[in-house]
MDTraj code that builds the backbone (N, CA, C; nanometers):
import mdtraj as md
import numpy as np

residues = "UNK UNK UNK UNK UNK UNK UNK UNK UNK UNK UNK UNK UNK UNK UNK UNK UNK UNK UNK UNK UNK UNK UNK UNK UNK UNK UNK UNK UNK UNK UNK UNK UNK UNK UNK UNK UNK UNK UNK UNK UNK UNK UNK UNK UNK UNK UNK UNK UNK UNK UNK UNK UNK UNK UNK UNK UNK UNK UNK UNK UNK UNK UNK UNK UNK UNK UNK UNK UNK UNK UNK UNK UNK UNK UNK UNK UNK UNK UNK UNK UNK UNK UNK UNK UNK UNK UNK UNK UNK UNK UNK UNK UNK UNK UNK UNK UNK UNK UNK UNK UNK UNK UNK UNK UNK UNK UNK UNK UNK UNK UNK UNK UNK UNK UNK UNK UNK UNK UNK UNK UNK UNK UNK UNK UNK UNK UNK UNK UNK UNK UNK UNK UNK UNK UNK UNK UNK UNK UNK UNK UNK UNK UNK UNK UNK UNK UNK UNK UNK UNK UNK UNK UNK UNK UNK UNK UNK UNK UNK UNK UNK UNK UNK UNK UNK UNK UNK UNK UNK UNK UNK UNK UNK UNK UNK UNK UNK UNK UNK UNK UNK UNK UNK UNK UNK UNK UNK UNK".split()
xyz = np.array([
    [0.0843, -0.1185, 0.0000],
    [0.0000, 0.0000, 0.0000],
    [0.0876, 0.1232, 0.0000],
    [0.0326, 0.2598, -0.0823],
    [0.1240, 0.3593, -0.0956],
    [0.0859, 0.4369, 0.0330],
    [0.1141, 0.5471, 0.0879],
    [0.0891, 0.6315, 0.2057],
    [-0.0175, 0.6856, 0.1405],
    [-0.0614, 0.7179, 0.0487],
    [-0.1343, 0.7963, 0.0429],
    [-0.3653, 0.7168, -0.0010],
    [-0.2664, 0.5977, 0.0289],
    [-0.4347, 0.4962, 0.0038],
    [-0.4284, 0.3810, 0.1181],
    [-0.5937, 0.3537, 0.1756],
    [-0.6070, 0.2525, 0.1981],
    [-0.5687, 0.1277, 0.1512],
    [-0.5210, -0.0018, 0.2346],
    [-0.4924, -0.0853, 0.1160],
    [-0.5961, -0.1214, 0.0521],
    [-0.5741, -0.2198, -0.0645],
    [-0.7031, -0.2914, -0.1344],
    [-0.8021, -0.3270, -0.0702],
    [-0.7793, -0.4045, -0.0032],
    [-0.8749, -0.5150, 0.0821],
    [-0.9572, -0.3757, 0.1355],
    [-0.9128, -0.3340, 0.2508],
    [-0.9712, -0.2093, 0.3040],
    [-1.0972, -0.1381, 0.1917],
    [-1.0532, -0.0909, 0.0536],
    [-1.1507, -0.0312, -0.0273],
    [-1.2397, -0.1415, -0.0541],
    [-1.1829, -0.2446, -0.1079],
    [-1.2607, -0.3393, -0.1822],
    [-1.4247, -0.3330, -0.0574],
    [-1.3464, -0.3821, 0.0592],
    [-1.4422, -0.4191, 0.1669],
    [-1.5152, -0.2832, 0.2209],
    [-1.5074, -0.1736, 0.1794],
    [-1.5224, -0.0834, 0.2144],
    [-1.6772, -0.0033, 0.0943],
    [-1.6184, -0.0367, -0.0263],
    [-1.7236, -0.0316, -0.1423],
    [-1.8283, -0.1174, -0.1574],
    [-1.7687, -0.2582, -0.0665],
    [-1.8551, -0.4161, -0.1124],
    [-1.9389, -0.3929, -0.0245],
    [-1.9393, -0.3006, 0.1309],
    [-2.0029, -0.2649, 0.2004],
    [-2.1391, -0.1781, 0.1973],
    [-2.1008, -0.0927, 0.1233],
    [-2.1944, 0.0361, 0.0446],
    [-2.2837, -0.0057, -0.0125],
    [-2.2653, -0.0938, -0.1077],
    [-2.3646, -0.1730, -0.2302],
    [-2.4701, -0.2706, -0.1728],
    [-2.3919, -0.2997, -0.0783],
    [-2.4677, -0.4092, 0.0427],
    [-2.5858, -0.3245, 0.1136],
    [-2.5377, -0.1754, 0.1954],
    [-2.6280, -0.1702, 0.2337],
    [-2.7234, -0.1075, 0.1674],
    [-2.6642, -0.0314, 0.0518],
    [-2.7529, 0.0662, -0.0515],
    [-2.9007, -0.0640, -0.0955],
    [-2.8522, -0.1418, -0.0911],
    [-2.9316, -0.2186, -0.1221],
    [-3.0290, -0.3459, -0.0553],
    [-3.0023, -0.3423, 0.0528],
    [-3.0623, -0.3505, 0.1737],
    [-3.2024, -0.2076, 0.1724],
    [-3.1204, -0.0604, 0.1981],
    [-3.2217, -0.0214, 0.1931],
    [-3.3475, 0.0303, 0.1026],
    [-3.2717, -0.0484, -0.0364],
    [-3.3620, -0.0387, -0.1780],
    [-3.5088, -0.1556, -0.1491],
    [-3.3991, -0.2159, -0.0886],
    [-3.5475, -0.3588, -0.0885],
    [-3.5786, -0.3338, 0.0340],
    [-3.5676, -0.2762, 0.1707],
    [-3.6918, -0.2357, 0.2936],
    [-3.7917, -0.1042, 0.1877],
    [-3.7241, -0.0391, 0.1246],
    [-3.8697, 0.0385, 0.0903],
    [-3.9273, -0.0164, -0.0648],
    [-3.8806, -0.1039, -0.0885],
    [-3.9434, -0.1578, -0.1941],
    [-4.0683, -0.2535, -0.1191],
    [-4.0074, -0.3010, -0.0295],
    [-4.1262, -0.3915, 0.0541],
    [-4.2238, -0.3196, 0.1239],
    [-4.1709, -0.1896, 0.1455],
    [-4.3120, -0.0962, 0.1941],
    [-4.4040, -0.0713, 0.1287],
    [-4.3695, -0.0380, -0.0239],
    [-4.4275, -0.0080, -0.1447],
    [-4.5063, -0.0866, -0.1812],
    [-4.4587, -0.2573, -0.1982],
    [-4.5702, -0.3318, -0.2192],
    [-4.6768, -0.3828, -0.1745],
    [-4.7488, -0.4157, -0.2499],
    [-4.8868, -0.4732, -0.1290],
    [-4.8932, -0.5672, -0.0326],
    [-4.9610, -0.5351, 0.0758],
    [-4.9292, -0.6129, 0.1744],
    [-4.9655, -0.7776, 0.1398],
    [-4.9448, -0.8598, 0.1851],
    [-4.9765, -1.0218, 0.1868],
    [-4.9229, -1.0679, -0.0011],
    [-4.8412, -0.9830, -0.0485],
    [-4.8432, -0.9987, -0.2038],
    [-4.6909, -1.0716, -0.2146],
    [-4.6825, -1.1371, -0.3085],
    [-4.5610, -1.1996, -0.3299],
    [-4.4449, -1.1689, -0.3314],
    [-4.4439, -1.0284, -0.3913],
    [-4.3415, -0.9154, -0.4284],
    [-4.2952, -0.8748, -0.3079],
    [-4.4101, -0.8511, -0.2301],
    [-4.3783, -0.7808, -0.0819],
    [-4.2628, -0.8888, 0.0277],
    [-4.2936, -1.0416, -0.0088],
    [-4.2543, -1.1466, 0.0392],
    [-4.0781, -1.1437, -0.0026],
    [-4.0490, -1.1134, -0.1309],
    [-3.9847, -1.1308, -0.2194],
    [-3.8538, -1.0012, -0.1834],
    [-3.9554, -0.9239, -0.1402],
    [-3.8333, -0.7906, -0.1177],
    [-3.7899, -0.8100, 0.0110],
    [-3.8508, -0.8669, 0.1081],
    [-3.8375, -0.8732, 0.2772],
    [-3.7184, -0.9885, 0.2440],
    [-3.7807, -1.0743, 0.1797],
    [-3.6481, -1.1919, 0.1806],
    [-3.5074, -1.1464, 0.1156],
    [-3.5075, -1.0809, -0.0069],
    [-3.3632, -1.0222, -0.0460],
    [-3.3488, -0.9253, 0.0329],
    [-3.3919, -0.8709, 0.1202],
    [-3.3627, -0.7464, 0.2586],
    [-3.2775, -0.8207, 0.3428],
    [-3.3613, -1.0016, 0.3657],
    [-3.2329, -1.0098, 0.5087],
    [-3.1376, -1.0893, 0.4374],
    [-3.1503, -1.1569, 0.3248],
    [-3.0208, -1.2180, 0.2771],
    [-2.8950, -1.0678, 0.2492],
    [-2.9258, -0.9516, 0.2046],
    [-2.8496, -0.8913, 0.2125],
    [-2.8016, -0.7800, 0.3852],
    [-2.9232, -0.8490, 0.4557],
    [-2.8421, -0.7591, 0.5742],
    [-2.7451, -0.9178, 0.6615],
    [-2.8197, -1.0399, 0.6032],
    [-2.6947, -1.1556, 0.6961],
    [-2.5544, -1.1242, 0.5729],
    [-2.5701, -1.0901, 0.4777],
    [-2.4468, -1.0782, 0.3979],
    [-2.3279, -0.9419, 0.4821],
    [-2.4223, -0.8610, 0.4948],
    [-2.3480, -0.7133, 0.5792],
    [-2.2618, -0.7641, 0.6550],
    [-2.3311, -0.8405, 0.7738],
    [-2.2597, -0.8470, 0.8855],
    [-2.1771, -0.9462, 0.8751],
    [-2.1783, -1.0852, 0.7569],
    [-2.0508, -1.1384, 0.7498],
    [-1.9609, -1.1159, 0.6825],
    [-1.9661, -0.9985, 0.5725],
    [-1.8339, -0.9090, 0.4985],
    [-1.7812, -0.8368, 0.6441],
    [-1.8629, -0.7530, 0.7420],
    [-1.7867, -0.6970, 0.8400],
    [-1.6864, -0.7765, 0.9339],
    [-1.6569, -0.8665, 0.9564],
    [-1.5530, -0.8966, 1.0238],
    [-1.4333, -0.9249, 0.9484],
    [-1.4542, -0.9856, 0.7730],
    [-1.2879, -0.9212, 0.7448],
    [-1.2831, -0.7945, 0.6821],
    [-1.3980, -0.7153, 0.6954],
    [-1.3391, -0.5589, 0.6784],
    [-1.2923, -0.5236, 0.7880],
    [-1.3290, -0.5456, 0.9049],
    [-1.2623, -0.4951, 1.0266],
    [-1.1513, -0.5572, 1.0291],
    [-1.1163, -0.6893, 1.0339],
    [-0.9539, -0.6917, 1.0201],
    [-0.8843, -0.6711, 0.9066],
    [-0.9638, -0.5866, 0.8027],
    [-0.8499, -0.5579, 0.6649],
    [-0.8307, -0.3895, 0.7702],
    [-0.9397, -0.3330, 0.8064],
    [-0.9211, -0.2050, 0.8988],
    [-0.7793, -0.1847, 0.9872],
    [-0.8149, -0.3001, 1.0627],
    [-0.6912, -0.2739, 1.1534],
    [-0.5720, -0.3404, 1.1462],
    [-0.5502, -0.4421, 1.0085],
    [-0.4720, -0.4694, 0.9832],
    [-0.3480, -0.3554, 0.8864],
    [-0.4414, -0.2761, 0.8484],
    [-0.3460, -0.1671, 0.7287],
    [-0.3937, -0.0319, 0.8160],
    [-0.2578, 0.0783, 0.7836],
    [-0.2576, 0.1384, 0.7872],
    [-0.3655, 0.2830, 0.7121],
    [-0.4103, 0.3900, 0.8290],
    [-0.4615, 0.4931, 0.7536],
    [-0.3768, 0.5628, 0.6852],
    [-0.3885, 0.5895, 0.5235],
    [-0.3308, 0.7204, 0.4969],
    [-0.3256, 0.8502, 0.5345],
    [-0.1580, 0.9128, 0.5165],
    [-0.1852, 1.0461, 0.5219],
    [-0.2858, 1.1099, 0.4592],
    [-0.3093, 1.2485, 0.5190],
    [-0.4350, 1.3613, 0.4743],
    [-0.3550, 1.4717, 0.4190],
    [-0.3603, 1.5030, 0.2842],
    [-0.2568, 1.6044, 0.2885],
    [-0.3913, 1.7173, 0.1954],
    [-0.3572, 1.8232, 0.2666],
    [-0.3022, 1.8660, 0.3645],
    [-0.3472, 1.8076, 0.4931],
    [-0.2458, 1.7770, 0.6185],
    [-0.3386, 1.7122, 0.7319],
    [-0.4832, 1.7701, 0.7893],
    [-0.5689, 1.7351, 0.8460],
    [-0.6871, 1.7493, 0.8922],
    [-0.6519, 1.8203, 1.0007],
    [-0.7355, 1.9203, 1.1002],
    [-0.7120, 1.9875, 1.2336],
    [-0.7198, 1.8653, 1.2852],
    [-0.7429, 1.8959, 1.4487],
    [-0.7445, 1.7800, 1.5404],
    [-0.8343, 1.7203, 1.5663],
    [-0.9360, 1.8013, 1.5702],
    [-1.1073, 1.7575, 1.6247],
    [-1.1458, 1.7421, 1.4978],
    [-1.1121, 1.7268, 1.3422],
    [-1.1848, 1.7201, 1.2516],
    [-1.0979, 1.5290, 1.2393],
    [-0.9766, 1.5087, 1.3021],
    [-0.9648, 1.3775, 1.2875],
    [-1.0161, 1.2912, 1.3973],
    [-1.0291, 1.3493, 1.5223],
    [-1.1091, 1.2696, 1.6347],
    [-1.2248, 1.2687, 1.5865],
    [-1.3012, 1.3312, 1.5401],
    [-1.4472, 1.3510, 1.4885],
    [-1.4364, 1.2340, 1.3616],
    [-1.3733, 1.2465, 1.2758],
    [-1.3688, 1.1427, 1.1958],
    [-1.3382, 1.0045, 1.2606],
    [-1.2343, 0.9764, 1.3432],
    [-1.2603, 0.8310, 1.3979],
    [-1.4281, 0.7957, 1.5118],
    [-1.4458, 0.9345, 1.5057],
    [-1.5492, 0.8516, 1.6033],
    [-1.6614, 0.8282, 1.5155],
    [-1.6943, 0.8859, 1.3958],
    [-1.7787, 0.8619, 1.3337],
    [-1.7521, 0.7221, 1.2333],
    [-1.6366, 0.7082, 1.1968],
    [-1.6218, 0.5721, 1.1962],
    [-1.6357, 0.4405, 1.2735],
    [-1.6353, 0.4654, 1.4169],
    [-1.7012, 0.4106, 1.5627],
    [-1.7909, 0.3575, 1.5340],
    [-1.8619, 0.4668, 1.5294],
    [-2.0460, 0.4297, 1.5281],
    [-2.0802, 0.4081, 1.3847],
    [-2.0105, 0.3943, 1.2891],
    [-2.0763, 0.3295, 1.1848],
    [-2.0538, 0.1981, 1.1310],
    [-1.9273, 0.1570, 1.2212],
    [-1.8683, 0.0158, 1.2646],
    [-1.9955, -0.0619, 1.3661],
    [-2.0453, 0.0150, 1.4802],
    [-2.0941, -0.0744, 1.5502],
    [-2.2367, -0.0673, 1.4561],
    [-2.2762, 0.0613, 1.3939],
    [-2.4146, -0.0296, 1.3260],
    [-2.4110, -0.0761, 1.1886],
    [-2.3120, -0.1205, 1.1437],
    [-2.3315, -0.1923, 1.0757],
    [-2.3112, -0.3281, 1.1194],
    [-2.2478, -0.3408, 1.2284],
    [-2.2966, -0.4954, 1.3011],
    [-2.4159, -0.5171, 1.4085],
    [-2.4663, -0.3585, 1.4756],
    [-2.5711, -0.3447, 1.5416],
    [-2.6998, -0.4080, 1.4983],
    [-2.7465, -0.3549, 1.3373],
    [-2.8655, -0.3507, 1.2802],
    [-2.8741, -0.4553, 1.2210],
    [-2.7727, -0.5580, 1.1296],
    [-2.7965, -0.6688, 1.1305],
    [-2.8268, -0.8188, 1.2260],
    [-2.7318, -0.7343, 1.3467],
    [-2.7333, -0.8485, 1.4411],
    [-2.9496, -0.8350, 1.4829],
    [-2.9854, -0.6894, 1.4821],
    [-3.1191, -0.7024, 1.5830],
    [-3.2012, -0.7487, 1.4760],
    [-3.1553, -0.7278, 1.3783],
    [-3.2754, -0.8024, 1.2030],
    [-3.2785, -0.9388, 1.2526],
    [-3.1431, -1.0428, 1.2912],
    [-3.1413, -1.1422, 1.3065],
    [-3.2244, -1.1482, 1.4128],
    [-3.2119, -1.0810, 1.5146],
    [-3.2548, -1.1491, 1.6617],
    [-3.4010, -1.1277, 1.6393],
    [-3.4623, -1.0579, 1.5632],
    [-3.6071, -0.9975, 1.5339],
    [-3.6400, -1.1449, 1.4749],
    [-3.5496, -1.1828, 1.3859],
    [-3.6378, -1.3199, 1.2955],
    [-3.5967, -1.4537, 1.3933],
    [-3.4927, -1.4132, 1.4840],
    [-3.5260, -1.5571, 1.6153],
    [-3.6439, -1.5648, 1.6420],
    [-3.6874, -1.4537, 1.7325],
    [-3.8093, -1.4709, 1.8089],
    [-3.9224, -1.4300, 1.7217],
    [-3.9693, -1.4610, 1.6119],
    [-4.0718, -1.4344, 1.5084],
    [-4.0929, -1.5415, 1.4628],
    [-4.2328, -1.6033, 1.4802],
    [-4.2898, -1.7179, 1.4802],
    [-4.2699, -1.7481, 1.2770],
    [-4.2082, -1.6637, 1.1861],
    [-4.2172, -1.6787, 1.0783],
    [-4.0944, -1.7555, 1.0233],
    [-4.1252, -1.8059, 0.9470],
    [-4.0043, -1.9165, 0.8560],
    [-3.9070, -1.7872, 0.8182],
    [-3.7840, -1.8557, 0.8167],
    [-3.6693, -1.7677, 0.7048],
    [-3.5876, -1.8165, 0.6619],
    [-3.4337, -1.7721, 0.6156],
    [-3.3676, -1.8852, 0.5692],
    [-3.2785, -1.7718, 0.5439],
    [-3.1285, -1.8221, 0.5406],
    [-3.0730, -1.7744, 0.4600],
    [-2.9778, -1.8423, 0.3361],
    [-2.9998, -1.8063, 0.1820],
    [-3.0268, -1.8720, 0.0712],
    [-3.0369, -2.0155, 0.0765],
    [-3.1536, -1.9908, 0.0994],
    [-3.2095, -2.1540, 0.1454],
    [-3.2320, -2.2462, 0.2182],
    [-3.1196, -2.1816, 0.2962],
    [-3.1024, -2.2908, 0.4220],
    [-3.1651, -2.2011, 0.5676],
    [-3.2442, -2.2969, 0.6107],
    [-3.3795, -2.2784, 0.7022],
    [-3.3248, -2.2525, 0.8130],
    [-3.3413, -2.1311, 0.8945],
    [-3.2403, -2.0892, 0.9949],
    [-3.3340, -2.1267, 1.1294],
    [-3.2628, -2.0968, 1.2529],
    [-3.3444, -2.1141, 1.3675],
    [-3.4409, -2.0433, 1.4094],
    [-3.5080, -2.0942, 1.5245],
    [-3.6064, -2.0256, 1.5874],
    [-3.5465, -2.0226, 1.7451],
    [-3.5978, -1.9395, 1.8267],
    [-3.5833, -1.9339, 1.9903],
    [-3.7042, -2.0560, 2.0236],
    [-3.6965, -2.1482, 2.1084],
    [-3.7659, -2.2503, 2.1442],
    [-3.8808, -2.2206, 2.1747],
    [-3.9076, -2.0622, 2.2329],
    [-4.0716, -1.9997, 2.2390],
    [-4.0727, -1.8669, 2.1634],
    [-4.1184, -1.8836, 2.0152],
    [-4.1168, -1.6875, 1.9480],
    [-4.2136, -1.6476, 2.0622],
    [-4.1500, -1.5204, 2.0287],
    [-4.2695, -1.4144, 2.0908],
    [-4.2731, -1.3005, 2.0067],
    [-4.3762, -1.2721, 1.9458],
    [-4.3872, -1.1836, 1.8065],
    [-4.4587, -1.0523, 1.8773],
    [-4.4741, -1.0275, 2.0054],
    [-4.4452, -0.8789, 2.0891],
    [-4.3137, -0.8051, 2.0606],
    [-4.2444, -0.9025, 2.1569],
    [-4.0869, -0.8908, 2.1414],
    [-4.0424, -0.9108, 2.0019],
    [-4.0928, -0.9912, 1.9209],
    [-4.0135, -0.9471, 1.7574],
    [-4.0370, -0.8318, 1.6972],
    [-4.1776, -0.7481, 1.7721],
    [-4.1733, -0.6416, 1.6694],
    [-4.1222, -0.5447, 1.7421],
    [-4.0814, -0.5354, 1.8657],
    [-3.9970, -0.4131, 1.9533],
    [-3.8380, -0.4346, 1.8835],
    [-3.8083, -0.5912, 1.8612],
    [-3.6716, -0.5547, 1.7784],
    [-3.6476, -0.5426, 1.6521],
    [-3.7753, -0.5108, 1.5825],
    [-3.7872, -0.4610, 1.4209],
    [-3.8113, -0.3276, 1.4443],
    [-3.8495, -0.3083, 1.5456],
    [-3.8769, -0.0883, 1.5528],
    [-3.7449, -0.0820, 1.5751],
    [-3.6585, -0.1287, 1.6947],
    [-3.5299, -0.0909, 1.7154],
    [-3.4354, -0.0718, 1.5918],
    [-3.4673, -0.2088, 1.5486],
    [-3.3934, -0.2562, 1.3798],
    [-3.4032, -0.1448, 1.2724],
    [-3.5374, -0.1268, 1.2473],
    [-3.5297, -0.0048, 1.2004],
    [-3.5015, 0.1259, 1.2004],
    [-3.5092, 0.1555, 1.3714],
    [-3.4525, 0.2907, 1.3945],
    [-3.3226, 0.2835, 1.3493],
    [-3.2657, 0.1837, 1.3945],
    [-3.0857, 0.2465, 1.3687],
    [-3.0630, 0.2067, 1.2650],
    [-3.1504, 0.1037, 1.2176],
    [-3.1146, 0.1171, 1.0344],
    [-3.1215, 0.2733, 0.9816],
    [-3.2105, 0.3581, 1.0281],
    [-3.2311, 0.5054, 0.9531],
    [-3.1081, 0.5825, 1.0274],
    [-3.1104, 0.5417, 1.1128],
    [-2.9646, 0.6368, 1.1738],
    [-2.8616, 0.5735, 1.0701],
    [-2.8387, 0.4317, 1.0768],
    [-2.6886, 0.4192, 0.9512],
    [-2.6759, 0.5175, 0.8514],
    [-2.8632, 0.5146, 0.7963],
    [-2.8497, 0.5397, 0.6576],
    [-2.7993, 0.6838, 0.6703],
    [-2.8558, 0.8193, 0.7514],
    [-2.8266, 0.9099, 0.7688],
    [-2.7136, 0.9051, 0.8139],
    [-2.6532, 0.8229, 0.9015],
    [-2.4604, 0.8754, 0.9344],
    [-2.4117, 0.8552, 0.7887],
    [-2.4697, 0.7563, 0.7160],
    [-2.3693, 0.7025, 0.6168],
    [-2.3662, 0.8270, 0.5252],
    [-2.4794, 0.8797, 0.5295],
    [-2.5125, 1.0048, 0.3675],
    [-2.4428, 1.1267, 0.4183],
    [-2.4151, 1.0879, 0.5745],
    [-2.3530, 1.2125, 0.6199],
    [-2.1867, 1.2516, 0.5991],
    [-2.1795, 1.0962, 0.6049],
    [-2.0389, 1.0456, 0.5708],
    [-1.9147, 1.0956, 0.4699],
    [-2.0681, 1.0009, 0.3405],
    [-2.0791, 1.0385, 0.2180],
    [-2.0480, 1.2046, 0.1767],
    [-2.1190, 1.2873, 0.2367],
    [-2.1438, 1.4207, 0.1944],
    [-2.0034, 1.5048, 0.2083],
    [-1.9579, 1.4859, 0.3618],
    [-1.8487, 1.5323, 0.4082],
    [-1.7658, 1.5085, 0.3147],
    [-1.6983, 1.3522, 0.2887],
    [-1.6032, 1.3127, 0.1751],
    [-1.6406, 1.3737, 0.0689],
    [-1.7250, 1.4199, 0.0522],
    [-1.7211, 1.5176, -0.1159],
    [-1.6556, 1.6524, -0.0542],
    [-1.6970, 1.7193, 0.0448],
    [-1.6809, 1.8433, 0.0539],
    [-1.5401, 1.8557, 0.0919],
    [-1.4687, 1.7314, 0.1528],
    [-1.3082, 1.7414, 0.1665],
    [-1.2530, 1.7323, 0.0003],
    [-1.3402, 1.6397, -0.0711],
    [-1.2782, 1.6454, -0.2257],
    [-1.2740, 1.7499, -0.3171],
    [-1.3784, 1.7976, -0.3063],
    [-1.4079, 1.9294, -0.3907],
    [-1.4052, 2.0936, -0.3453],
    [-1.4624, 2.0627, -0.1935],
    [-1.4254, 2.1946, -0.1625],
    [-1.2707, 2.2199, -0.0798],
    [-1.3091, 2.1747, 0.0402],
    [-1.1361, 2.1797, 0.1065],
    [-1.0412, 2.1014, -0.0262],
    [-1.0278, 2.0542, -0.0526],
    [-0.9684, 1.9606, -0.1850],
    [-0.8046, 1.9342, -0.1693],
    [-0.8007, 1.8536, -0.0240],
    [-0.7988, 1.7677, 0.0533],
    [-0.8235, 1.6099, -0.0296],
    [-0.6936, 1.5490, 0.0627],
    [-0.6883, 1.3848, -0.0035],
    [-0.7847, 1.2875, 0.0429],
    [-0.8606, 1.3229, 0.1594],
    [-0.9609, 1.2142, 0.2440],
    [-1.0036, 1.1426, 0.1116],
    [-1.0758, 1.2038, 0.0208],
    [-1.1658, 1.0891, -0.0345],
    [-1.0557, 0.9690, -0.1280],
    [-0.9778, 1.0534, -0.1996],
    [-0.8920, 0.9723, -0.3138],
    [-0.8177, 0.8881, -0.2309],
    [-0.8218, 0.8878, -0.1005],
    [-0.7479, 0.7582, -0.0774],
    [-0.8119, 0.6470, -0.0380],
    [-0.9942, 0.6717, -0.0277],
    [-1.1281, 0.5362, -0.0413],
    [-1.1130, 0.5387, -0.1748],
    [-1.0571, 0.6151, -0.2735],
    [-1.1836, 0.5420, -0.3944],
    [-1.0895, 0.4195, -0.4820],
    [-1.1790, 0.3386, -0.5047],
    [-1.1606, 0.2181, -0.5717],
    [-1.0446, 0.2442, -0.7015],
    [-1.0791, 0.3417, -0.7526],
    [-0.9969, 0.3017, -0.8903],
    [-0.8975, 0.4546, -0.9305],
    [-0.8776, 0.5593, -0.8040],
    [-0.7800, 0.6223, -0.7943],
    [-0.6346, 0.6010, -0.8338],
    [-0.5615, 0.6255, -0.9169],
    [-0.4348, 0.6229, -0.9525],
    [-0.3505, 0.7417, -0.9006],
    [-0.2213, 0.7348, -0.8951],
    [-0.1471, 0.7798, -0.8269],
    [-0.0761, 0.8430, -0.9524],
    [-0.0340, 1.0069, -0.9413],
    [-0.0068, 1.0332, -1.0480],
    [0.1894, 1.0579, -1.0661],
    [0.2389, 1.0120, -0.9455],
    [0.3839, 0.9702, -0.9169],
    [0.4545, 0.8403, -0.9699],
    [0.3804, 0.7526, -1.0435],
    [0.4030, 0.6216, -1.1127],
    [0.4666, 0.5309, -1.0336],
    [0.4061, 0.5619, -0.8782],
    [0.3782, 0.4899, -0.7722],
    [0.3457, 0.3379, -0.7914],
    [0.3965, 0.2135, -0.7897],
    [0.3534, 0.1025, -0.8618],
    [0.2014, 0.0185, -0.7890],
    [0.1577, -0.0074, -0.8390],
    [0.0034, -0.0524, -0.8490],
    [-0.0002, -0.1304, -0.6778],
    [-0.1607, -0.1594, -0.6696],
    [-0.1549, -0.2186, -0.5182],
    [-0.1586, -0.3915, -0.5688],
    [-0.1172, -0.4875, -0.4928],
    [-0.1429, -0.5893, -0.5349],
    [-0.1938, -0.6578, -0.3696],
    [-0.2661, -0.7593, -0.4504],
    [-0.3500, -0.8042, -0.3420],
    [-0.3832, -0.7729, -0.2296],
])
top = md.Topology()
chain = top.add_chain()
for i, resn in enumerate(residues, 1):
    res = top.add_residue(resn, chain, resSeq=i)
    for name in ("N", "CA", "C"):
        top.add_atom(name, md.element.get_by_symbol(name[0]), res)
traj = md.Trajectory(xyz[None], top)
């Protein structure tokens, strides 16, 4: 990895992340949209949790591609509280993206309804209680809308370090950034 980029793994897992949840939350409001008891509606809830059990098992080797590689420099560097502020908002978007999948799961333990993930027929808690499943689908959902808003918030900032401060933060996430020092390529 050069100083001035995440390594691979880091972006790769970092982009593979995005798409995951962008699309997670394409299919919760696609399933709002459709009619209730309708197939479609069935159809979007089910590609919702196959892609939120997918989230949370890309997150544990993004977290160790995280803390296995180094952050790049910021050039020009960041003040102080604009880089504490940045790790902590990386904090909390670490814990919900393992937060909100883990309570999706625990919502479909105790929910007297079949599920699976691709195909294979997952457990139940020995007594559902579909009170308690829907207090951890409100929860589920709340901090699903908080992700989505930290994430767009995320999102927004990294433009405004790119374009306005114009600042390295973003070019050292993006996927297919080149280095214009003929810096030699990242490999694996």
């Amino acid at each position: 990895m050069t100083d001035a980029r995440y390594s691979l793994w880091a972006r790769r897992y970092h982009w593979l992340v995005f798409v995951l949840v962008a699309m997670a939350l394409v299919l919760i409001y696609a399933h709002g949209w459709a009619p209730k008891g309708s197939a479609m509606r069935a159809a979007f809830k089910w590609a919702h949790i196959q892609f939120g059990i997918t989230i949370l098992l890309v997150m544990l080797p993004r977290l160790m591609a995280c803390w296995r590689g180094k952050r790049p420099s910021i050039v020009p560097p960041l003040p102080s509280w604009q880089a504490w502020l940045a790790r902590l908002v990386q904090f909390v978007l670490y814990v919900l993206l393992i937060a909100v999948p883990l309570l999706g799961i625990a919502n479909r333990l105790w929910s007297p309804s079949d599920w699976n993930f691709l195909g294979i027929a997952l457990p139940h808690v020995p007594v559902p209680d579909k009170a308690f499943s829907k207090e951890l689908e409100d929860i589920h959902g709340t901090l699903g809308n908080v992700l989505m808003y930290l994430a767009g918030v995320h999102a927004a900032i990294a433009l405004v370090h790119h374009f306005v401060i114009r600042d390295s933060t973003l070019r050292g996430m993006l996927p297919f950034w080149r280095r214009t020092d003929a810096a030699p390529p990242d490999t694996v």
